[in-house]
C-alpha positions in Angstrom: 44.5 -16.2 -42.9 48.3 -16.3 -41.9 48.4 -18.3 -38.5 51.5 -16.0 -37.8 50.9 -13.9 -34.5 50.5 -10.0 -36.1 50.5 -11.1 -39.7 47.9 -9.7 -41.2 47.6 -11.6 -44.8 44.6 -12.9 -45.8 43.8 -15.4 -48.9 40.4 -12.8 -50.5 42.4 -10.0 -49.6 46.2 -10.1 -50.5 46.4 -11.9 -54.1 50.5 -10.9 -54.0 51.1 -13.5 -51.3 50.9 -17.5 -51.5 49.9 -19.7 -48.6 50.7 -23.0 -47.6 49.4 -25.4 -45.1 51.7 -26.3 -41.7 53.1 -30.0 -42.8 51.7 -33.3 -41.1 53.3 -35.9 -40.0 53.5 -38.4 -42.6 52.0 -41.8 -41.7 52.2 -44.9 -43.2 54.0 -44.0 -46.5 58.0 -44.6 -47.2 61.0 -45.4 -45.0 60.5 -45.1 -41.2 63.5 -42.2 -41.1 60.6 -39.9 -43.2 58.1 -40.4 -40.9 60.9 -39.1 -37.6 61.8 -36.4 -40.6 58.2 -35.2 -41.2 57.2 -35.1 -37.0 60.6 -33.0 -36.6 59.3 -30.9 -39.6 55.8 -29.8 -37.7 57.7 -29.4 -34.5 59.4 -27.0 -36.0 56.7 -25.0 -37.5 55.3 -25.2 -34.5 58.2 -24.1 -32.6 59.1 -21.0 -35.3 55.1 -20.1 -34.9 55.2 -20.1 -31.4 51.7 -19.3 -30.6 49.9 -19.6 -27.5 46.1 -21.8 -27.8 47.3 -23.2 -31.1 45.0 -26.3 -31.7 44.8 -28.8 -34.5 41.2 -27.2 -35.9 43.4 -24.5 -36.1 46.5 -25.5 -37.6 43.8 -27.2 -40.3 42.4 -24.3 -41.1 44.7 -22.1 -41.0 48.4 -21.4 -43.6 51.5 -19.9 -42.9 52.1 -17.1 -45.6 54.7 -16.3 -48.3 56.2 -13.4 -46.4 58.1 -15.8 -43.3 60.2 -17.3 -45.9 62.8 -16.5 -47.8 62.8 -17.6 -50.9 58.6 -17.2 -50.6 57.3 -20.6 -50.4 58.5 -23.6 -47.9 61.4 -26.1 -49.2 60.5 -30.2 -49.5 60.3 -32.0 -46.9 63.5 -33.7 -47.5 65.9 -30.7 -48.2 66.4 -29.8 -44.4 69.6 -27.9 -44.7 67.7 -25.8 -47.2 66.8 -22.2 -45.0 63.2 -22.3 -46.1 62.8 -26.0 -44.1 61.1 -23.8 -41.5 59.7 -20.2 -41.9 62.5 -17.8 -40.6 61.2 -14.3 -41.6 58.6 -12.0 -39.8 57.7 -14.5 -36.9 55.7 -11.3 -35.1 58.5 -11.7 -32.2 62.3 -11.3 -31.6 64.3 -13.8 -29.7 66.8 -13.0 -27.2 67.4 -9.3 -28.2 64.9 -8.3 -25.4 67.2 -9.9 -22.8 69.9 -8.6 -24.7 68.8 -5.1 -23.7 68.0 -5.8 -20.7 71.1 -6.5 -19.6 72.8 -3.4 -20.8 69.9 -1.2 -19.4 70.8 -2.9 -16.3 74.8 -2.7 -16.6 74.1 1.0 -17.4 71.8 1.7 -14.8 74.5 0.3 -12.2 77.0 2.4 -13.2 75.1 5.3 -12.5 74.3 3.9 -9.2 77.9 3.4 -8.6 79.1 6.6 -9.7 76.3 8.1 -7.7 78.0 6.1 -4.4 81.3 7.6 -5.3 80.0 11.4 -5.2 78.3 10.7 -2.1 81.3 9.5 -0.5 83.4 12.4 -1.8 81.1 14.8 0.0 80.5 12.8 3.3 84.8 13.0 3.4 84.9 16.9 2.3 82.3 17.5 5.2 85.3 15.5 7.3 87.9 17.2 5.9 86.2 20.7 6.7 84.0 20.5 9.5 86.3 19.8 12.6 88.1 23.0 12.7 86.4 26.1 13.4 88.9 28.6 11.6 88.4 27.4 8.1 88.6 29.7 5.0 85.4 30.7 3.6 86.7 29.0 0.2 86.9 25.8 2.1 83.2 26.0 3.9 81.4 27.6 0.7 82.7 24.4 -1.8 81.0 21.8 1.2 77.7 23.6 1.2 78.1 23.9 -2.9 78.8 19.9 -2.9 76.1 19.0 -0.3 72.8 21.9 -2.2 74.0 20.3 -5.4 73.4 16.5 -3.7 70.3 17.3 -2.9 68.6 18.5 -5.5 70.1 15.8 -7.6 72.0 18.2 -9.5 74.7 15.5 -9.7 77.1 14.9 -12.8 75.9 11.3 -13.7 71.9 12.0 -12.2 70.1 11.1 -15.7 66.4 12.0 -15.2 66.0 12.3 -18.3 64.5 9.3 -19.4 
């Protein structure tokens, strides 16, 4: 079973995909700048994997399947600039695009605010403009009560129920 939150491959089930086993740290074998290299190696598997209650019985049992790399099967522990060091593909999450659109949801969201100020404001100053003097033309009078019915049943230009 993938240990990939919402992958779905399983070793009986899905003979097209290969699984391999989340590295260890190396201990006690070659130069000490492989055993830094191999506990950087798991830290990042564990960092790409990113899943909540992950525990070592787990990360025994459990591989990491074909499909979150690129080329299909991990790179040697030794070629780190090579893109398969860590899986990269299909992680069952996407980083910072959330946030992204958040951001322009809420810059949108203002500008309808805004805008919706601005209309306000015009009306509350055409009520200003027309109200003091009694002897206004009808033209004048009809295009307040048009501005203030349309106000309030949100029949503004930039009101965007829609959604």
């Amino acid at each position: 079973m993938c240990v990939v939150v919402g992958c779905s491959k399983r070793s009986g089930r899905d003979r097209d995909v290969s699984f391999f086993r989340i590295p260890n740290v190396v201990s006690g074998k070659g130069p000490q700048n492989l055993l830094e290299l191999s506990k950087k190696h798991r830290a990042g598997y564990l960092a790409a994997i990113s899943r909540i209650g992950v525990t070592d019985k787990i990360l025994n049992n459990d591989r990491i399947c074909s499909k979150h790399f690129i080329s299909g099967k991990p790179a040697d522990l030794e070629d780190e600039t090579n893109p398969d060091w860590l899986p990269t593909l299909n992680l069952g999450y996407q980083k910072h695009t959330d946030s992204q659109g958040k951001t322009e949801r809420w810059s949108r969201r203002r500008a309808r605010e805004t805008a919706k100020e601005e209309e306000r404001d015009n009306c509350v100053e055409l009520k200003e403009i027309l109200s003091p003097p009694k002897d206004q033309d009808s033209d004048s009078i009809s295009n307040l009560k048009d501005c203030r019915a349309n106000f309030k049943l949100g029949k503004s230009r930039y009101n965007h129920n829609s959604y």
